[in-house]
C-alpha positions in Angstrom: -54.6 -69.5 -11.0 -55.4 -67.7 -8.0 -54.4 -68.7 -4.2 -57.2 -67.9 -2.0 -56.2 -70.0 0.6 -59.0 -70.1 4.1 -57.8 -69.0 7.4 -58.7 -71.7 10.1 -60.4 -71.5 12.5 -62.0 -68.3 11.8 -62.8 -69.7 8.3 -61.8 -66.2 6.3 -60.5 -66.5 3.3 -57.3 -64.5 2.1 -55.8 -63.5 -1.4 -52.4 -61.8 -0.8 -51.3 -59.3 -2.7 -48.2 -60.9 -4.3 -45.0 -58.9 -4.9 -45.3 -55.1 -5.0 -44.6 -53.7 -8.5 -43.7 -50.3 -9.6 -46.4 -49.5 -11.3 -49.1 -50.5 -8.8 -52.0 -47.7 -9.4 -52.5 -48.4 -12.9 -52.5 -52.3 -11.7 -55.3 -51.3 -9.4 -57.5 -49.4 -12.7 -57.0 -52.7 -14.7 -59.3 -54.8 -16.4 -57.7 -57.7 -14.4 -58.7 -56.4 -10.9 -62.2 -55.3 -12.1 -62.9 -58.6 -13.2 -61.6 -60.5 -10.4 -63.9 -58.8 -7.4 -66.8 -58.8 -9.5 -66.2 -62.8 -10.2 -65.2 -63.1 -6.6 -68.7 -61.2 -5.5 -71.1 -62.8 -7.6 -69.7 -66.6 -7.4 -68.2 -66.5 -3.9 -68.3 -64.3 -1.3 -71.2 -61.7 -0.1 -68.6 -59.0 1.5 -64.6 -58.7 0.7 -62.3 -56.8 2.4 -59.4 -55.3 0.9 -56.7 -54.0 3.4 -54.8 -51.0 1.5 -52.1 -49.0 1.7 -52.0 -45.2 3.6 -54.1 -43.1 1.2 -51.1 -41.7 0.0 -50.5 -41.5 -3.0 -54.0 -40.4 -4.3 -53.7 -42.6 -7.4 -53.7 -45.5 -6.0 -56.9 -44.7 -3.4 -58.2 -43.5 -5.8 -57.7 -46.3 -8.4 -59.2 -48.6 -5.7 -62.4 -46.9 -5.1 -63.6 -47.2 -8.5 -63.6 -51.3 -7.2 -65.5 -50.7 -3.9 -68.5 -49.9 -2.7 -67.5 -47.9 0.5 -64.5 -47.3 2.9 -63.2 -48.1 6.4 -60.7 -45.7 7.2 -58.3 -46.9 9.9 -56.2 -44.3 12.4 -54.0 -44.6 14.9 -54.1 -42.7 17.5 -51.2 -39.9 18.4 -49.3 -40.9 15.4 -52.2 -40.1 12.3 -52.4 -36.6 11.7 -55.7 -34.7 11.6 -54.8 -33.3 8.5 -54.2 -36.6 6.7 -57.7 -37.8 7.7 -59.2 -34.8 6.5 -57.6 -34.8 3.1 -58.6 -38.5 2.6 -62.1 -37.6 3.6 -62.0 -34.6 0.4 -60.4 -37.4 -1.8 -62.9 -39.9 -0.9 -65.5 -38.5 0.0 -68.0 -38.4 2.7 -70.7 -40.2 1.3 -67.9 -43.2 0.5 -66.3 -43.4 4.3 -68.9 -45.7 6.0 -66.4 -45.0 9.1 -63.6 -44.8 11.4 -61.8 -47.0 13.1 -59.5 -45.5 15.6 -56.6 -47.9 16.9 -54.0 -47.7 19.7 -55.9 -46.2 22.5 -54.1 -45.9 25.5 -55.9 -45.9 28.9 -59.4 -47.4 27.8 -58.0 -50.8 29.4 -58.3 -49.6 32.6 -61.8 -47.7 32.4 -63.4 -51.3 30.8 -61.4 -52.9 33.2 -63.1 -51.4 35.9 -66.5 -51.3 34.1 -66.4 -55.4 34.2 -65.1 -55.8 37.8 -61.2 -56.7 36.9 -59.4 -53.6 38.3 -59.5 -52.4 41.3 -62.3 -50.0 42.4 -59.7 -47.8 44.8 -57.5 -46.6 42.2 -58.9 -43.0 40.4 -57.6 -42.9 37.1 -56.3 -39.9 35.9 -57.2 -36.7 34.1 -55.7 -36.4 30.3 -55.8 -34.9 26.9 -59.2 -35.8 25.3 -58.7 -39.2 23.2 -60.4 -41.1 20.5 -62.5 -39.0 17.7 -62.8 -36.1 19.3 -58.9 -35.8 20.4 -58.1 -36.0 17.1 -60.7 -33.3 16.1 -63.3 -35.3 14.5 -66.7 -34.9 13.8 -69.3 -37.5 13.7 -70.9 -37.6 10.5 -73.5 -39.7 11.6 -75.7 -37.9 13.6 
């Protein structure tokens, strides 16, 4: 039996992941876990969204694409290396990232915080090394 259990008040619903286990790519190219998101999609939910480890090792991102329909790739800023993005974006590839989210900005608070009236006008902020997409070297594959 499986122990979905709903996340009030936001009303999401969660299935952890259990205990790890040594042998965790080939659980991810079962039968087992193909079956359970296709019943889960067609008799529950219209979207589900599985947090993963660091693309690393291959296998296992690998193993868990063959379940999905596309990919959010999450960096954090400073601390992800550009290469590491890269070499996920060859394994997955392009077509399969829908985007990227890029966490643990540092200095944004101020600029929005000024855009909405909270900070104070008086104060410049200062000049610094290009952040976000483009500080990491990143192009965007939208356009």
């Amino acid at each position: 039996m499986l122990a979905i259990r709903r996340i009030d008040p936001l009303g999401f619903y969660l299935l952890p992941a259990g205990r790890p286990v040594e042998e965790g790519s080939s659980l991810l190219q079962s039968n087992f876990v193909s079956q359970l998101l296709k019943g889960l999609c067609s008799s529950f939910f219209s979207w589900i969204l599985i947090d993963s480890p660091p693309t690393t090792p291959i296998a296992d991102i690998l193993g868990l694409k063959a379940h999905v329909d596309a990919t959010l790739l999450v960096a954090h800023a400073g601390r992800t290396p550009r290469e590491a993005i890269e070499e996920t974006t060859r394994n997955l590839g392009r077509d399969h990232i829908i985007g990227i989210i890029l966490n643990g900005v540092e200095g944004l608070d101020r600029v929005y915080s000024k855009y909405y009236g909270y900070g104070r006008s008086n104060t410049p902020l200062k000049p610094s090394k290009p952040k976000g997409i483009e500080g990491l070297g990143l192009r965007n594959y939208a356009k």
